[in-house]
N, C-alpha and C positions, 0 to 999 in steps of 0.2 A: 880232296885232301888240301891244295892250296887253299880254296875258299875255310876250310875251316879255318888254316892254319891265318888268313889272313884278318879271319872275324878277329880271331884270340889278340894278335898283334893291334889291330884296330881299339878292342877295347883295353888293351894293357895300355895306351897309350891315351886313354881315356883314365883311363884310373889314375896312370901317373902326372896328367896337365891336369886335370878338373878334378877328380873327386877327393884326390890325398892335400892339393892346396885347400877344397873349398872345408875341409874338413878341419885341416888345423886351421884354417882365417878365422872358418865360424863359430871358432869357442871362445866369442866374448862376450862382455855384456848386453852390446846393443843387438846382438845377432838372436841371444837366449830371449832375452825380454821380447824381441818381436815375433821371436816363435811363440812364446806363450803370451803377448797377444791377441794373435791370429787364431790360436788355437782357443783358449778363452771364449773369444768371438765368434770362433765357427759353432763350437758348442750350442753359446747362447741363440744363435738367430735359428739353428737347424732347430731347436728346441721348443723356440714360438712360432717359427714356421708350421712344425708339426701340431701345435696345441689349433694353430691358425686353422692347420689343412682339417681336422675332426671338430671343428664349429664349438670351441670354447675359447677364442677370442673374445676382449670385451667391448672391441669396438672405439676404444679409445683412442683419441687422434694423437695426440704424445705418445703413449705407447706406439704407433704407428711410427711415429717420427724414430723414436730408438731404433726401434728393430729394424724398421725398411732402409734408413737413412744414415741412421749414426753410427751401429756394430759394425756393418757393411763397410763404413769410413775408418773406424777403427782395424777393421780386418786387412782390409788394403795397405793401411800404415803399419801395420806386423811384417806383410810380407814387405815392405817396401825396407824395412828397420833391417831384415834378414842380410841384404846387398850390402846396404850402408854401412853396417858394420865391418865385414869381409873387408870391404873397402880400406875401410878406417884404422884395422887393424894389420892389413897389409901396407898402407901409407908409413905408417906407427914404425913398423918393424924394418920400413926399408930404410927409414933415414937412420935406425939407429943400428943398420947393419945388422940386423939378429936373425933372418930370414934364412932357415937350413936350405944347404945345397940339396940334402934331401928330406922329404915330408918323410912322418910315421907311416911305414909299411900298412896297406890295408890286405889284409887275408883273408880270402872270399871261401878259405877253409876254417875259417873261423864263422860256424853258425851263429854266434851270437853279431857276430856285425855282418854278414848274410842276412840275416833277422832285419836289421836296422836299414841297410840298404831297403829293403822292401816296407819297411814302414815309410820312410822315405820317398820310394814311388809312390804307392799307394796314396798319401799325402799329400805329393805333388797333386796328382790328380783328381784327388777329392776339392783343394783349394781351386784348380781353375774351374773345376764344376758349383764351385761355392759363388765366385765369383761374379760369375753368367746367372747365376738363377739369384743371387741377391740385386745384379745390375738389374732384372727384369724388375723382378720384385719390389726396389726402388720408383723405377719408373710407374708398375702399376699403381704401386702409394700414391705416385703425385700427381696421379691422373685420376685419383677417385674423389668422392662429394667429399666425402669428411675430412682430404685435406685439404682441399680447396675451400671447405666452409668453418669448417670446425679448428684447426691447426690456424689461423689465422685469425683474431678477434677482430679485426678490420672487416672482413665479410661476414660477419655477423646478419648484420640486416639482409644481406642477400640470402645468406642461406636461409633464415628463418621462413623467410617466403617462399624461396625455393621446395622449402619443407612439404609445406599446404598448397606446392602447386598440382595443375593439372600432369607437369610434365617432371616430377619427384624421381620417378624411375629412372629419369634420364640424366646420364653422364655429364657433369659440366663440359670437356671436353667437346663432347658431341655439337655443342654449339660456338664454342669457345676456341679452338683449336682445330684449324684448319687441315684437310689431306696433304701426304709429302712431307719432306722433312727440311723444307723451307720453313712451314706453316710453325711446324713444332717444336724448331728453333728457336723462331721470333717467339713464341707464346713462353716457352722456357726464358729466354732473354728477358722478357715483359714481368717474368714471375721472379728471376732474379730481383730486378731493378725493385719490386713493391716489396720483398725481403730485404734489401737494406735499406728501405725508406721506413720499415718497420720496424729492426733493429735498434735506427740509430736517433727513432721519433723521440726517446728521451733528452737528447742533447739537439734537437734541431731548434730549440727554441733560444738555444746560447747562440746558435749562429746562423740562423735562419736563410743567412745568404749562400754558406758554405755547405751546410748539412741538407740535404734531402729528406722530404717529409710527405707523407702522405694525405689527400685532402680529405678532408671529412665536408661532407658524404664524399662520398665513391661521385663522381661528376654522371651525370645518365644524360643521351645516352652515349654507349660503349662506340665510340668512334673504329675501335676496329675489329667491331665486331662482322663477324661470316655474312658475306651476300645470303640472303635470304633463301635466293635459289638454291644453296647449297646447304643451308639448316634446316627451314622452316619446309622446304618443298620435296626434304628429303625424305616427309613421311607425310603429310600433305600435301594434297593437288587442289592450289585455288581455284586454276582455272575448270575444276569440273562443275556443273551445274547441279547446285544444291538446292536453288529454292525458295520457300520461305521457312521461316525458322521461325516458333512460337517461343515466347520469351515472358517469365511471370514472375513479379520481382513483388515482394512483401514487403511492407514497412509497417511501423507500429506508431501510436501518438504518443503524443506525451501526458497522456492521462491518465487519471488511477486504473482503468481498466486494460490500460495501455491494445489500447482498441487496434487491430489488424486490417491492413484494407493491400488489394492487391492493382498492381497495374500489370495490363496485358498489351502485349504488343509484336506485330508480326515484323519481324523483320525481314527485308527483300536481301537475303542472300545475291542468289543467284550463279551470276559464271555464263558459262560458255555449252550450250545446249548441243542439243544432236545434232543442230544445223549450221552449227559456230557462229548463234546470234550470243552478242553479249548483252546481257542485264544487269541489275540489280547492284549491289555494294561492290560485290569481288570485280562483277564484268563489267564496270566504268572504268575503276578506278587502278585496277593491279597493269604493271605492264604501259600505262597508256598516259601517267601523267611524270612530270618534272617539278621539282621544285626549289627554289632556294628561297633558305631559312637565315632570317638577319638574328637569328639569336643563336647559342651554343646547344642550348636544350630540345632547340627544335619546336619550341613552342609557339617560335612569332614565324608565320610564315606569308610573308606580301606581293609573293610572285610564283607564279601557278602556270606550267603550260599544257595543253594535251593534245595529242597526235588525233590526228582525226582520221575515218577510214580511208580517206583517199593521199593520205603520206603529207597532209597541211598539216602547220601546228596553230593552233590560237593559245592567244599569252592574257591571263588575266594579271593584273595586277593591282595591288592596292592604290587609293587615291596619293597616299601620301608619297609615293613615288615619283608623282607626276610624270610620268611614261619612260621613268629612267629604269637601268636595269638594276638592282639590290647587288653588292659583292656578298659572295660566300660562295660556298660550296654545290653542283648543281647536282641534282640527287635524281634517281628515278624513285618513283614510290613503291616499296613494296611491302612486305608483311609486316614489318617490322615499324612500319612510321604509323600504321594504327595498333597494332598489337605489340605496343611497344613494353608490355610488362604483361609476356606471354608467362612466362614464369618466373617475375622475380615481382610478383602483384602486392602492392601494398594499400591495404582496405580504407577509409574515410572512416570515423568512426561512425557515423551514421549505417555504412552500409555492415561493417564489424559488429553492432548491436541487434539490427535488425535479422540479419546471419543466425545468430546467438539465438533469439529468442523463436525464429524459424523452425531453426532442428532443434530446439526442444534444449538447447546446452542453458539455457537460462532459462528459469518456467514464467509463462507470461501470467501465473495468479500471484505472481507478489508486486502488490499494488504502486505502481508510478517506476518501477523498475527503468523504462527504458528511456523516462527522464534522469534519472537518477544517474543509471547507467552512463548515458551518454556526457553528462557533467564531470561522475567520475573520468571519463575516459580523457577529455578534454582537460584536466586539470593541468597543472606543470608541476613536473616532479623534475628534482636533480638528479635522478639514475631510478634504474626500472628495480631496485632493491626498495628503495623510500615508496615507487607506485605501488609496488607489493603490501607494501605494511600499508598506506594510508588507503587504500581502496579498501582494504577488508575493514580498517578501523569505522572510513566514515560512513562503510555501507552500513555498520551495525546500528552506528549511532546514529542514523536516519530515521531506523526502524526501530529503536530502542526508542525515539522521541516520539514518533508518528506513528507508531503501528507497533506496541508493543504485545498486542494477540499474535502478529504473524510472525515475530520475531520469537517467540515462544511455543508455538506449534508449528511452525516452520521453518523454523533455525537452522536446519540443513540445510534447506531449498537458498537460505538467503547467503551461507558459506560457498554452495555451490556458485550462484550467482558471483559472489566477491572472485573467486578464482577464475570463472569464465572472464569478465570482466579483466581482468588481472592480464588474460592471456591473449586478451584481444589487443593490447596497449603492448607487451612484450613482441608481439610478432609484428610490430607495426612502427613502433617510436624507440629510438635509440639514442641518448641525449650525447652517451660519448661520441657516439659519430655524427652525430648532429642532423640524426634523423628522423622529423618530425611528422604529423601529420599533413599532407600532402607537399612531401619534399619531392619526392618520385610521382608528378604525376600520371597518369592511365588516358590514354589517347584515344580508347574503344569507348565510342559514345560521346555522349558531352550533358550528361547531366552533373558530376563533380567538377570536372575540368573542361576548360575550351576545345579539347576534343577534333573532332569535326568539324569544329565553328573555327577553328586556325584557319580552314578556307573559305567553309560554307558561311560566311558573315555578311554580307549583300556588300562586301566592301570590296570585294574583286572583280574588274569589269575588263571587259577584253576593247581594243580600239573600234570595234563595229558599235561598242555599247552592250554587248551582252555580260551579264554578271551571270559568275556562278551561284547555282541555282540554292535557297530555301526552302525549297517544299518538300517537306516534311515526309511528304507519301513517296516521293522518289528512294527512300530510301528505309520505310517502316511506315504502318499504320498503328494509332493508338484503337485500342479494342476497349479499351479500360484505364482508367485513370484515376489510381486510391481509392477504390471502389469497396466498400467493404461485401463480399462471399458476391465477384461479378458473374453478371446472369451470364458470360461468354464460354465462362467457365463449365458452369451448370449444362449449357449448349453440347458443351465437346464431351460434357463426362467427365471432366477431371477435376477431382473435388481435391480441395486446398483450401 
């Protein structure tokens, strides 16, 4: 009997401090408006949520941006508006003395505000579960490709690549944002800072000293981006022993028959065998060398050292050093200093034409195509809107001058072509961000770029006189060399 008697005392004491003031405070304007707010708000995002959760979303990164980002903000300032009023309206009332010694009577025998009381809880607790599942849902937004790629026209170029990478599937995050919530503070902190440098890139050029701007291009590469060990080894193991790797790369002439010829070439993988002998590219080179690069890019590099089995290091370095040491950064090598556009690859137009005419996206019977081709792709256009229009115009008028039979029984073939063409130059050159054909070079190999040849150039010699090495087979054999339909091929069976 006490206990009941002391529930009832308990909550009358409740009703008459909290619920009879917060009742008369909260009927003002700022307290109504932020209720219908909030409520507005929770409507609309439960509502795209729901269209979200049954797969009739459209995928749209602004739409993304409202619903994950901005309702959610708005919703927060409703309930936030609900207090501030209360507030405002008890301030109000105390300097002007009009605050009743007692509030209106609340009668809990009155079902109709019985009713309302439970709209109320109910309420309450629908809002902090709104809350939590739009903070997740927030988050998840900002951790996905499309707003990372898409919500952003600064990443533009990245994404595009990203698009037609090998590794599409994968999360920017995944690479980009480190484990713990150290990692994904900084990377939030990082993404703030590139949001007001994006913001306020309209006016940074009134004051370039004071306003924050962002550079175009994006600088490569990503200085903080994830130890390698911790991205690239998270789902590949260099060190395992792979081998050789057959590798057959197609290219076309510049002729009317735009003739095909192929080169073959083994390349010595390699790694770390059954007996933990190491060979080949992976097992020289992962793990076992240093370097420091006198450039930002990472493209000049004049000072080379590598451990050797027995815990010695030998130092090659360039002559122009004359036995000094380089300043910068001393780096160990790993996945990333040659696969350094594992996924954000941007093609040469030479090897984006040759691509094209391969898988059949451009057909190799319309005559000098991939000279053609590659002129158009080479052109300079002031924005990839002008490369649109002028690549389909001069493709026509090539074949309207030259070849008016193919442009008349093949008129498809050669629209086809103009848009392939089209799309090779979009995924590749970006004049607003001032991303050109080979702006972002590709560090795997060295037939576009110095590659490999950053060390392997006979200009690296260690103080005994040993230079690192040029020989070609240490590290691949040519099998075939623009060969057109090579007999190595025919050998193995694999017709191409």
């Amino acid at each position: 009997m006490d206990t009941r008697e002391d529930n009832v005392s308990a909550f009358n004491q409740f009703r008459e401090n909290w619920i009879r003031p917060a009742l008369f405070f909260g009927n003002n304007p700022i307290s109504l408006a932020g209720g219908a707010i909030t409520t507005a708000s929770a409507l609309t995002m439960v509502g795209s949520w729901l269209i979200d959760l049954f797969g009739h979303g459209n995928g749209n990164p602004y739409l993304g941006i409202i619903f994950f980002l901005i309702l959610p903000a708005f919703f927060i300032l409703g309930l936030l508006l609900i207090p501030v009023g209360v507030f405002l309206r008890r301030r109000k009332l105390q300097k002007a003395g009009q605050i009743p010694a007692v509030f209106p009577t609340i009668d809990l025998n009155d079902h109709v505000f019985r009713h309302g009381l439970d709209v109320v809880l109910v309420a309450t607790i629908a809002n902090m579960l709104i809350v939590m599942l739009a903070s997740y849902k927030g988050v998840s937004y900002m951790d996905s490709p499309q707003f990372c790629g898409q919500s952003c026209h600064v990443m533009a170029p990245e994404f595009a690549a990203y698009q037609v990478s090998a590794h599409s599937n994968v999360a920017c995050t995944e690479c980009h944002v480190g484990s713990g919530i150290d990692s994904y503070v900084r990377a939030k902190m990082n993404g703030t800072k590139q949001l007001v440098e994006v913001t306020l890139h309209p006016f940074a050029k009134l004051a370039p000293k004071l306003i924050p701007d962002y550079p175009t291009p994006i600088p490569s590469p990503v200085t903080s981006l994830r130890p390698a060990r911790e991205v690239c080894e998270s789902c590949h193991t260099p060190a395992k022993f792979v081998g050789d790797k057959l590798l057959v790369k197609t290219s076309y002439a510049d002729d009317e028959a735009n003739t095909a010829a192929q080169t073959v070439v083994l390349l010595h993988i390699g790694g770390r065998d059954s007996l933990s002998h190491l060979s080949g590219i992976h097992g020289v080179h992962l793990n076992h060398m240093e370097y420091i690069a006198s450039s930002a890019d990472r493209q000049t590099i004049p000072w080379v050292t590598r451990r050797n089995g027995d815990g010695t290091e030998t130092t090659f370095a360039a002559s122009a050093l004359n036995g000094a040491t380089p300043k910068g950064e001393r780096r160990t090598m790993d996945c990333i200093d040659c696969h350094n556009r594992a996924t954000h690859t941007f093609q040469t137009p030479e090897e984006g034409i040759n691509q094209a005419l391969s898988d059949g996206a451009i057909s190799t019977s319309l005559p000098w195509i991939h000279k053609e081709g590659l002129e158009l792709l080479k052109a300079n256009y002031a924005s990839q809107a002008e490369a649109k229009a002028k690549i389909a115009q001069q493709l026509n008028a090539f074949y309207r001058s030259q070849h008016p039979d193919v442009l008349q029984s093949k008129g498809w073939l050669v629209q086809q072509a103009a848009a392939q063409i089209y799309a090779i130059y979009a995924r590749n050159v970006f004049p607003e961000m001032k991303v050109t054909w080979g702006t972002h070079p590709n560090n795997l190999g060295h037939t576009a770029y110095p590659g490999c040849f950053r060390c392997h150039d006979g200009d690296h010699t260690s103080k005994t006189g040993k230079t690192i090495t040029q020989d070609c087979a240490n590290c691949h054999n040519l099998l075939a060399v623009e060969e057109s339909k090579p007999k190595v091929l025919s050998d193995l069976g694999i017709a191409h």
